[in-house]
C-alpha positions as CSV (number, residue, x, y, z in Angstrom):
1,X,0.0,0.0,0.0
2,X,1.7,3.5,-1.1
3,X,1.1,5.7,1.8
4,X,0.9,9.5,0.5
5,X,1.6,10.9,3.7
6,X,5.0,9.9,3.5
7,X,5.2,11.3,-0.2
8,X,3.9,14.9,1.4
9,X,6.6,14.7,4.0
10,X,9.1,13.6,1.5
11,X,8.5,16.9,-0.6
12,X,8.3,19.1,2.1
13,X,11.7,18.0,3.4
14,X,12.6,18.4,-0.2
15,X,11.7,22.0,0.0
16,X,13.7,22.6,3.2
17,X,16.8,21.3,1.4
18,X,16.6,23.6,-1.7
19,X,15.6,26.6,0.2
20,X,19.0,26.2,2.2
21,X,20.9,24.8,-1.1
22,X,19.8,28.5,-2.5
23,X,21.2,30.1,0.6
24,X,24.2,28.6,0.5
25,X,24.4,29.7,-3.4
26,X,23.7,33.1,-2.4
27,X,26.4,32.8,0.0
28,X,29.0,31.4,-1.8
29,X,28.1,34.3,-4.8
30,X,28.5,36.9,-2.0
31,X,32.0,34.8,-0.5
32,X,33.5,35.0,-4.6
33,X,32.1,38.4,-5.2
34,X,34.2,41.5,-5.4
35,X,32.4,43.9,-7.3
36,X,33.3,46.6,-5.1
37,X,36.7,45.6,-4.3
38,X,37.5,45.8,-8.1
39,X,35.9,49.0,-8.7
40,X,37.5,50.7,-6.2
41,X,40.8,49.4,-7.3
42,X,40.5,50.3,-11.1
43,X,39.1,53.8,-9.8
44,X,42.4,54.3,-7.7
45,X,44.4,52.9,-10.9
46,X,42.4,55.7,-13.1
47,X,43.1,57.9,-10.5
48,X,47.2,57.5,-10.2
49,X,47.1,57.9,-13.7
50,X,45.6,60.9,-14.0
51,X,47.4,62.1,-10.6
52,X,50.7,61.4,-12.6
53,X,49.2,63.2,-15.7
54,X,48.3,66.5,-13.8
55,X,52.0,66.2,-11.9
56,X,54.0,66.6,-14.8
57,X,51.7,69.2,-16.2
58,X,52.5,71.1,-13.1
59,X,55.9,70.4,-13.7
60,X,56.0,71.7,-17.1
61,X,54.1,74.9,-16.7
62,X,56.0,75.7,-13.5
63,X,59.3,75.0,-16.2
64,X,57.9,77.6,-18.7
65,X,56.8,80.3,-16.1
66,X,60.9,79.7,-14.4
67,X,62.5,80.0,-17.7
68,X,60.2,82.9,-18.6
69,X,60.9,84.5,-15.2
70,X,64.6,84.0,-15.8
71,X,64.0,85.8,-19.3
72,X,62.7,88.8,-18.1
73,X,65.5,89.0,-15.0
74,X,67.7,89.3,-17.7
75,X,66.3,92.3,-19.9
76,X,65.8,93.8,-16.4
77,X,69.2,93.6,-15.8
78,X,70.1,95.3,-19.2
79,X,67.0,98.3,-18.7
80,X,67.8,99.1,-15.1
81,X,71.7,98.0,-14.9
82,X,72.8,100.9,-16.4
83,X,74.9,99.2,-19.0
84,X,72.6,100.1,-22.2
85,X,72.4,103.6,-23.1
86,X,70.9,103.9,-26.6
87,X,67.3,105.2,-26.4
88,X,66.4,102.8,-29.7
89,X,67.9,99.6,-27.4
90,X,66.1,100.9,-24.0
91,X,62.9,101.2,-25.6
92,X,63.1,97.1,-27.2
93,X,63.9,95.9,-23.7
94,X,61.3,97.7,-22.3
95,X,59.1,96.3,-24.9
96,X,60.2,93.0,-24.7
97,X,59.9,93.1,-20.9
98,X,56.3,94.2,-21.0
99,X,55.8,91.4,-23.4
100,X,57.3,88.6,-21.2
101,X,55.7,90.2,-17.9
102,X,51.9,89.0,-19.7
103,X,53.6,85.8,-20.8
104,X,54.5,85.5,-16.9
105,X,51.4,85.8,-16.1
106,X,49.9,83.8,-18.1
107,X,52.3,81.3,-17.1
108,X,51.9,81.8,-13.5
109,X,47.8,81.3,-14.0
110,X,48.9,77.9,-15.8
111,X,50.7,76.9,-12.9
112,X,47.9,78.0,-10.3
113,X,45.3,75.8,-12.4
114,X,47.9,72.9,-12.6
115,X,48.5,73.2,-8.8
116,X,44.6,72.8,-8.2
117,X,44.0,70.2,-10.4
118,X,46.9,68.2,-8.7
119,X,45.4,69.2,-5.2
120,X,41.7,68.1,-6.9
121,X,43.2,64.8,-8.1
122,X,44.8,64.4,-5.3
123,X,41.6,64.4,-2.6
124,X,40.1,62.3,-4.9
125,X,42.7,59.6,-4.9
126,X,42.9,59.5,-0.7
127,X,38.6,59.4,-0.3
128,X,39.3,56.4,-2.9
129,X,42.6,54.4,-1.2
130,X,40.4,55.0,2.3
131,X,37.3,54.0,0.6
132,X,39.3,51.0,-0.1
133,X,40.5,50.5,3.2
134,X,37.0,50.4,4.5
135,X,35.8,47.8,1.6
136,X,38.3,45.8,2.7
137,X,37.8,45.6,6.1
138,X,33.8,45.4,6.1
139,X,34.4,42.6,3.4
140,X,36.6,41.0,5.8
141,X,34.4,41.2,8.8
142,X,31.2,40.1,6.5
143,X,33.5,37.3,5.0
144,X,33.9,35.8,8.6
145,X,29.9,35.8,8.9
146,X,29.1,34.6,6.0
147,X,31.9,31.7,6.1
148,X,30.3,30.7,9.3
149,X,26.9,30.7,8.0
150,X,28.0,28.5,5.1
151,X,29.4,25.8,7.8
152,X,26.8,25.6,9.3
153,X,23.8,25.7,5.8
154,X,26.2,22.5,4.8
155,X,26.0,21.0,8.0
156,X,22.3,21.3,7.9
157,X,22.1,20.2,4.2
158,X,24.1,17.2,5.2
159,X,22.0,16.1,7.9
160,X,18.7,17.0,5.7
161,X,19.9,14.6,2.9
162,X,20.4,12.0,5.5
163,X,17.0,12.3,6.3
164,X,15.7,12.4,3.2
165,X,17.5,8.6,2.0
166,X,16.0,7.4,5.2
167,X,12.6,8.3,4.2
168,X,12.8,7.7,0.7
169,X,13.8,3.8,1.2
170,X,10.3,3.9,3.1
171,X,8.4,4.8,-0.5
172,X,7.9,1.9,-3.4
173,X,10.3,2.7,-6.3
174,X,7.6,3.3,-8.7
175,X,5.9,5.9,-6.8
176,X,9.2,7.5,-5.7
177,X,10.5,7.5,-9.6
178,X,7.0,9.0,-10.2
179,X,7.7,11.9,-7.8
180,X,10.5,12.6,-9.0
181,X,9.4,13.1,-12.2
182,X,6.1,16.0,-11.4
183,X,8.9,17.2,-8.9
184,X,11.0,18.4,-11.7
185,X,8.4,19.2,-13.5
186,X,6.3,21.3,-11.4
187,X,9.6,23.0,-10.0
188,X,9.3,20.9,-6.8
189,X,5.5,20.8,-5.9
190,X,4.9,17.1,-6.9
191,X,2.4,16.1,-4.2
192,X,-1.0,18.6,-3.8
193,X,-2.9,18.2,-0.9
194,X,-6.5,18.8,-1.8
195,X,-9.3,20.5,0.5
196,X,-12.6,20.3,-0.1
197,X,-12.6,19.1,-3.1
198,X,-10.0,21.1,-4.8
199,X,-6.7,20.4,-5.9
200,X,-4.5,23.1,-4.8
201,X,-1.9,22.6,-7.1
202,X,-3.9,24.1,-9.9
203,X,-7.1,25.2,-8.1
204,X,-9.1,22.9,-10.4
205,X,-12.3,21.3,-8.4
206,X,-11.7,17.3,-8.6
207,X,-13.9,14.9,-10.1
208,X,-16.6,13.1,-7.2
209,X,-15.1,9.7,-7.8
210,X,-11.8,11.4,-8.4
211,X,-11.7,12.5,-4.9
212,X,-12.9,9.4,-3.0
213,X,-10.0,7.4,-4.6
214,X,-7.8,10.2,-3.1
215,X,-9.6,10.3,0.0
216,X,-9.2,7.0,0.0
217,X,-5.6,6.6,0.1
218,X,-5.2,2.9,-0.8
219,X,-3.6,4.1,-4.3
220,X,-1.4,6.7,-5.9
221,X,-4.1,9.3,-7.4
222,X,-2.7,12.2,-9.6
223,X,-5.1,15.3,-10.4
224,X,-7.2,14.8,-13.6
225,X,-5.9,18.0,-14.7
226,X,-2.0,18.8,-13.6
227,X,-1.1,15.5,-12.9
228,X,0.0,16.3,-9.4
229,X,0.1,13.6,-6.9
230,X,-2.9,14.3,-4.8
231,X,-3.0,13.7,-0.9
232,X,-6.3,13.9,1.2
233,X,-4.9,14.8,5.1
């Protein structure tokens, strides 16, 4: 005699094992993901490189506002030293000085933008390398967490499956192979109980005769309409 009962308890220890096979997935996803990690890394990398970028910018402009500097300390020298004395001479290094005083400045405003966007580049690179820091560490603390929460999903799987083999040699092979079958197919709802009538795998009212056979329980019934193994409690 195939008792159903057993078939109902079989599938709803079935259910407590995949519900705690997809935690452990999600786990294990969370354990070998670093999403984060990796974006904060390649953020820093971007970062260095344009840190590095901006440096020798301020490097060259602070180059060319120096060697224009040094330029116009020369043609001082000359218009103030005393050493010129033609008018027609005096009056080129004058205009030459007035010409590399707006360079300077020009120059010097170069070098005050470079300076800020190394200082901007800058900020940006330390909130990243401590954003980082901080990753790291919550990861690490969550990692612990989640590591123990795995032992003890596998443990629990473990001691479900044992469960389930001892059960399962309690259930004729035909009927067991026949579960099997709706349980893959009806993504793990193989067995519907029925109440009042009604199959509540698919909500379809049963068939009179239908129904006593099930109520019965002397033989594997499956619902007219979804094929579900139905069980009377």
């Amino acid at each position: 005699m195939i008792r159903i009962a057993e078939l109902d308890r079989l599938q709803q220890l079935d259910r407590e094992i995949d519900a705690a096979e997809e935690e452990l997935a999600s786990i294990r996803a969370a354990l070998s993901g670093d999403g984060a990690l990796a974006d904060l890394r390649a953020r820093i990398v971007e970062l260095e490189g344009q840190l590095d970028a901006a440096q020798r910018a301020l490097r060259d402009a602070e180059d060319t506002a120096a060697d224009t500097r040094a330029k116009l300390e020369r043609i001082e020298q000359k218009l103030y030293g005393g050493t010129v004395q033609a008018m027609r001479e005096l009056q080129d290094l004058q205009l030459d000085a007035e010409a590399l005083r707006r360079q300077l400045r020009e120059h010097d405003d170069r070098v005050l933008a470079a300076m800020s966007a190394v200082e901007e580049v800058e900020t940006a690179l330390a909130a990243s390398r401590e954003a980082l820091r901080d990753e790291t560490a919550r990861r690490e603390a969550q990692h612990a967490d989640l590591e123990q929460q795995a032992e003890q999903l596998e443990a629990r799987i473990a001691a479900l499956r044992a469960r389930r083999v001892e059960l399962a040699r309690g259930i004729d092979a035909p009927a067991l192979s026949l579960y099997d079958q709706l349980r893959a197919r009806w993504r793990g709802q193989a067995v519907a109980r029925v109440e009042r009538g009604v199959c509540l795998g698919c909500r379809m009212t049963l068939p009179t005769t239908l129904f006593n056979r099930a109520r019965s329980g002397a033989t594997l019934v499956q619902c007219s309409n979804c094929g579900r193994i139905l069980y009377v409690a």
